[in-house]
N, C-alpha and C positions, 0 to 999 in steps of 0.2 A: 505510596512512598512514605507517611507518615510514620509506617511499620519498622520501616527500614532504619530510619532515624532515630527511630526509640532504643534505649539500653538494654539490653537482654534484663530479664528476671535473676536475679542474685536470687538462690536460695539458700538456709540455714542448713547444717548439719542435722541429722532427721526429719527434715521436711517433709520424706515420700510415708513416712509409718502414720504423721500427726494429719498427712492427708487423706491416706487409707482409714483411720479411725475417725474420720467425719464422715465416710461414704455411707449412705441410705441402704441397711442390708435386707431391709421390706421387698426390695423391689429384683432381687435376687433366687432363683430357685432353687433348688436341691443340690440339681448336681453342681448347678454355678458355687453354690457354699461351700458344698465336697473340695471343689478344686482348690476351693480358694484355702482353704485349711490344709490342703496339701501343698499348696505355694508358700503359706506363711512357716508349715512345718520344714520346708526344705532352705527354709530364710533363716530360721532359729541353727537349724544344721550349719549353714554355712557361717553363722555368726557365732557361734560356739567354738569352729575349726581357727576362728580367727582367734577368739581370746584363746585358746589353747595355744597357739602360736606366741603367742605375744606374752604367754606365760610362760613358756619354756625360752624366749630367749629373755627374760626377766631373771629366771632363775639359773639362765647359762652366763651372764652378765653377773649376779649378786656372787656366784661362786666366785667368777675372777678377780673383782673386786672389794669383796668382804668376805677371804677367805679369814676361817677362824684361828686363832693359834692353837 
């Protein structure tokens, strides 16, 4: 019941990377590494897709906004 009554864990924005970059990678094997640089490679993928997003409506935004004369 203790459990229940306590406040959930607030975490910060990047918490899961700053907790991944603590993990023990001794204890890890081959393929477990393989995978794991295919997880991080497909993380960078999808965080890339995001700033591209966010830069095309940055720069769909600056035209409407500050078009030039």
């Amino acid at each position: 019941m203790a459990q229940e009554d306590a406040e959930p864990v607030r975490r910060t924005r990047g918490w899961a990377i700053a907790e991944l970059s603590k993990e023990d990678l001794e204890i890890f094997g081959f393929s477990e590494l393989e995978e794991r640089i295919e997880a991080l490679q497909s993380e960078i993928a999808r965080v890339r897709a995001q700033l591209d997003r966010k830069h095309a409506g940055r720069a769909a935004a600056d035209a409407i906004f500050f078009k030039s004369s």
